[in-house]
ROSE-4610 file (N, C-alpha, C; in Angstrom, 1 decimal, always signed):
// ROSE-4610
residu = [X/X/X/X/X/X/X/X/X/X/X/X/X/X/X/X/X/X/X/X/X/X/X/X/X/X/X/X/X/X/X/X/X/X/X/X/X/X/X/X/X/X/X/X/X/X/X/X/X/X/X/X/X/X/X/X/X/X/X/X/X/X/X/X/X/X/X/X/X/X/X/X/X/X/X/X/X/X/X/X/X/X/X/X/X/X/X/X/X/X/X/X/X/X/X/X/X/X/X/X/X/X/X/X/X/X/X/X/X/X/X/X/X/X/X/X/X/X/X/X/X/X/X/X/X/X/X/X/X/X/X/X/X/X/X/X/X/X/X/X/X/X/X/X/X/X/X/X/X/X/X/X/X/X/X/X/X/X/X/X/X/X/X/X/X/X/X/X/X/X/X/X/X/X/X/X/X/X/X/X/X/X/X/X/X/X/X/X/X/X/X/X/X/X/X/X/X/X/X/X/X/X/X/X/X/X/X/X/X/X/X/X/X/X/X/X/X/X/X/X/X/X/X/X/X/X/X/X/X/X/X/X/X/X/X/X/X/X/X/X/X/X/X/X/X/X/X/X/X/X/X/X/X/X/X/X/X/X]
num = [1/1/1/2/2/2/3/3/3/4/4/4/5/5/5/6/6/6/7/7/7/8/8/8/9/9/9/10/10/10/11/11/11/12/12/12/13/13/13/14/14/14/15/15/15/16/16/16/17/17/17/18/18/18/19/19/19/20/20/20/21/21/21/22/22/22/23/23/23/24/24/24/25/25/25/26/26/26/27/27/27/28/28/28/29/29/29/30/30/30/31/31/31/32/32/32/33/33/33/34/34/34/35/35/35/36/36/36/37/37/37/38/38/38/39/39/39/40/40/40/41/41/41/42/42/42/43/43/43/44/44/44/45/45/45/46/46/46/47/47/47/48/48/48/49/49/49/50/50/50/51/51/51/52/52/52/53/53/53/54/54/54/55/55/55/56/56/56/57/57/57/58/58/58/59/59/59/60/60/60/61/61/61/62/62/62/63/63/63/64/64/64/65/65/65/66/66/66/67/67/67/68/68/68/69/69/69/70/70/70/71/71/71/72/72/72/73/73/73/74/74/74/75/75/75/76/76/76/77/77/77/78/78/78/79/79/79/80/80/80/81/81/81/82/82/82/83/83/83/84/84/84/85/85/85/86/86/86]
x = [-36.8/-35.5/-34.7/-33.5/-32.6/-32.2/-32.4/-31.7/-30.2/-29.9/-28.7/-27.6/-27.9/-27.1/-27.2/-27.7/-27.2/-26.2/-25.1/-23.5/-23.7/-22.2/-22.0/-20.9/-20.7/-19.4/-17.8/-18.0/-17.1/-17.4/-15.8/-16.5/-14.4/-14.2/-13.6/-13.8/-12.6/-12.6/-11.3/-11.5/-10.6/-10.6/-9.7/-9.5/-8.0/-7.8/-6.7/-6.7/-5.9/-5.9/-4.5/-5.3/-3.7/-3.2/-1.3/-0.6/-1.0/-1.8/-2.0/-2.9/-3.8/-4.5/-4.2/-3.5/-3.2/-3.2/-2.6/-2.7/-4.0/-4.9/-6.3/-7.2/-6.5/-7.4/-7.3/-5.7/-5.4/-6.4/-6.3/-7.0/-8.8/-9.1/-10.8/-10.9/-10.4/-11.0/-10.1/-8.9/-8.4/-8.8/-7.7/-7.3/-8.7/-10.0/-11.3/-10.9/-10.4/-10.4/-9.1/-7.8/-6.6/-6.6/-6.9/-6.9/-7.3/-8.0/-8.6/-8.3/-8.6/-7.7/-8.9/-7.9/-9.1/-9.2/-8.5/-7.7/-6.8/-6.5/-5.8/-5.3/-4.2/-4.0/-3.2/-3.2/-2.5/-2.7/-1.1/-0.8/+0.1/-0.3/+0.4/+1.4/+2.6/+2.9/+3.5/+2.9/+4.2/+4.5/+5.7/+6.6/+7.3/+7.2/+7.7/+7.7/+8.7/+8.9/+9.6/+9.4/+9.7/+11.2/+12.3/+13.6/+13.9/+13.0/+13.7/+13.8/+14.1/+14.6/+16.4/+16.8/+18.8/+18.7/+19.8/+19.7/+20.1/+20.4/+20.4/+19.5/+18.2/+17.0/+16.5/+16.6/+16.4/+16.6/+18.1/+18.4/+18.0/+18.0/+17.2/+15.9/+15.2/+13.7/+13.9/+14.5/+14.6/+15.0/+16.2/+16.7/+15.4/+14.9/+13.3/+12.4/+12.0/+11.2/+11.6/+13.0/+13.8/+13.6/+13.6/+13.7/+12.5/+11.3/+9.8/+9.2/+10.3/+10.0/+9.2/+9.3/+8.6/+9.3/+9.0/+9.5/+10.3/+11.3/+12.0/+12.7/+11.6/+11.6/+10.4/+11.8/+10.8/+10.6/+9.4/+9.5/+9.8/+11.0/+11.7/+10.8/+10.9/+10.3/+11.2/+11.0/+12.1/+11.7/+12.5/+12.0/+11.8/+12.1/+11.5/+9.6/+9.7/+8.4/+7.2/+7.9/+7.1/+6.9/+6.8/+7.0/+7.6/+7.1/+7.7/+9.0/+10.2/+11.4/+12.1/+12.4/+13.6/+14.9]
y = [+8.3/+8.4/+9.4/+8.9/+10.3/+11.3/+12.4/+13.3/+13.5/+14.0/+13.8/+15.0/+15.9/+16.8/+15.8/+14.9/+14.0/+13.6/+13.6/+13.1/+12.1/+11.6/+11.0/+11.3/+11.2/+12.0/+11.0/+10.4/+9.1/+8.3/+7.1/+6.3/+5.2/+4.1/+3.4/+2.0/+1.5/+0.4/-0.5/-1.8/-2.5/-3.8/-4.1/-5.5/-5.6/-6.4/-6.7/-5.8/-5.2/-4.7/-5.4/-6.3/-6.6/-5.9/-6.6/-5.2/-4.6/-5.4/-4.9/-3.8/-4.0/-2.9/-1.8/-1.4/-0.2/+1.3/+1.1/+2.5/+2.7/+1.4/+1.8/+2.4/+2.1/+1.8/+3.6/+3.7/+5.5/+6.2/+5.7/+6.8/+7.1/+5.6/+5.8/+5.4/+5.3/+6.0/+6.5/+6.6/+7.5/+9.2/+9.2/+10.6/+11.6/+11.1/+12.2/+12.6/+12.2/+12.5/+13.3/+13.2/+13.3/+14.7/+15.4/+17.0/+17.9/+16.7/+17.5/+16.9/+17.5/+17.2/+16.3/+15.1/+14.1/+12.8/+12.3/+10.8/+10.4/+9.3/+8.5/+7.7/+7.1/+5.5/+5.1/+3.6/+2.8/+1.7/+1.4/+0.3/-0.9/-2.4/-3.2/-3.7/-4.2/-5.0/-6.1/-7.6/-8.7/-9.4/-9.5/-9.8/-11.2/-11.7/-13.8/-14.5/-13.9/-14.6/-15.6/-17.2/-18.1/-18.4/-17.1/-17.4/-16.8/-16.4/-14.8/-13.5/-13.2/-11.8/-11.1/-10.8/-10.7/-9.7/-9.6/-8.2/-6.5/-6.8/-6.1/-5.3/-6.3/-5.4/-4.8/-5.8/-5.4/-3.8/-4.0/-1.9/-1.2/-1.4/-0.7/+0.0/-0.9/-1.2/-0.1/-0.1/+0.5/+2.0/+2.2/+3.2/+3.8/+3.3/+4.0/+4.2/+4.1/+4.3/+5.4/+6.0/+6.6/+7.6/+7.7/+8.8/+9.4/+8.7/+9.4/+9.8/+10.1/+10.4/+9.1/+8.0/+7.0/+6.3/+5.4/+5.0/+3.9/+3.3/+2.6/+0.8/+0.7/-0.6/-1.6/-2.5/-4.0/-4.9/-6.1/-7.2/-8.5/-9.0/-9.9/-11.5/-12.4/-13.8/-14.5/-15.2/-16.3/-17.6/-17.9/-18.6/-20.0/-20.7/-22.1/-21.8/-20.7/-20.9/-19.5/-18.4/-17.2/-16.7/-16.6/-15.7/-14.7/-13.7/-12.0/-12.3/-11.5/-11.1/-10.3/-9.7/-8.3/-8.5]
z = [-3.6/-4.2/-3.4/-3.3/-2.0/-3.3/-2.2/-3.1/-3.6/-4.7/-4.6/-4.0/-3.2/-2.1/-0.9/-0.5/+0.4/+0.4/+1.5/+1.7/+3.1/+2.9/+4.4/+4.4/+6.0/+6.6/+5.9/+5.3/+4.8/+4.7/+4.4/+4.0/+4.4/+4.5/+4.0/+3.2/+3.0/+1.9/+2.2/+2.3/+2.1/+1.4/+0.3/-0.2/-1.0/-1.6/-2.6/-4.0/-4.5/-5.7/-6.4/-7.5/-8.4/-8.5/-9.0/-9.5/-10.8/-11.9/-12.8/-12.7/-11.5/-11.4/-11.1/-10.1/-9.4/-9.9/-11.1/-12.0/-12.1/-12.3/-12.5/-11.5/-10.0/-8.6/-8.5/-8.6/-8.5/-9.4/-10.4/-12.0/-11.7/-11.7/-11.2/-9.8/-8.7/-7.4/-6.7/-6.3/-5.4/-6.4/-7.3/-7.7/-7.6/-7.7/-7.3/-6.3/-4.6/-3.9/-2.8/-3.9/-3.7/-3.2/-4.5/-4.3/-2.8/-1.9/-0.8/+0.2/+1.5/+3.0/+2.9/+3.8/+4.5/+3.9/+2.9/+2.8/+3.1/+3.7/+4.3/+3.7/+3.1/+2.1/+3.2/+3.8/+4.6/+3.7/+3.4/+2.5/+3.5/+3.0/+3.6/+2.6/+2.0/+0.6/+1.8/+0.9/+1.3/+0.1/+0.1/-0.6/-0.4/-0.8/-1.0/-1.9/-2.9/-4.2/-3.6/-4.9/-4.3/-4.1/-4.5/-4.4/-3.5/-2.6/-1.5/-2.4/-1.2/-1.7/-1.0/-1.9/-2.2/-1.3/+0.0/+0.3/-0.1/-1.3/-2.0/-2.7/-2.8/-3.1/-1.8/-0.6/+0.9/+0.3/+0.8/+0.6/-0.5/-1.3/-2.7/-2.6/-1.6/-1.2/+0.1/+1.3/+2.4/+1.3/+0.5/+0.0/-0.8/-1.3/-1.9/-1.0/-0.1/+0.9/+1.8/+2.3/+2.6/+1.7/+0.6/-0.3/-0.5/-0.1/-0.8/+0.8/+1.9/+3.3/+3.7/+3.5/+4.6/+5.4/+6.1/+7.2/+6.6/+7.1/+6.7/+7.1/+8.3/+8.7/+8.1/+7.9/+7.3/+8.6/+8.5/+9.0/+8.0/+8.7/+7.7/+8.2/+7.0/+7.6/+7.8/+8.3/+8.3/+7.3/+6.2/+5.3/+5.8/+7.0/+7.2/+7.3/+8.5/+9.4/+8.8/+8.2/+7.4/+8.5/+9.5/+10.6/+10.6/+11.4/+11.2/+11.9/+11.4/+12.3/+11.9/+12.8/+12.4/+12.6]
């Protein structure tokens, strides 16, 4: 049986988290780890509801992301082909 003072130097993780989840994904597994140097969160979101999206939310969206210091470029699709374009 390992002992339990055994560690490993890290660790990652990747898959899908619903939106209903999220609050949950933060509450029982990030926040243990928040408090201390040495997590990384790299988030992707895509977004394609089936009406588009107004560019009005565009800026709302760029204007929120702008505000919490991130970066502020999207890749847009083009709604025939879903292909990335700026």
């Amino acid at each position: 049986m390992a002992s339990e003072s055994q560690t490993v130097k890290g660790f990652t993780w990747a898959g899908e988290v619903p939106p209903q989840k999220w609050m949950n994904f933060y509450t029982r597994v990030l926040a243990k780890f928040s408090a201390a140097k040495g997590m990384k969160l790299t988030v992707k979101v895509e977004i394609a509801p089936e009406g588009g999206v107004s560019k009005q939310k565009i800026e709302e969206t760029k204007k929120a992301l702008g505000e919490l210091g991130l970066q502020q470029e999207l890749d847009f699709h083009d709604s025939a082909s879903q292909e990335p374009n700026r």
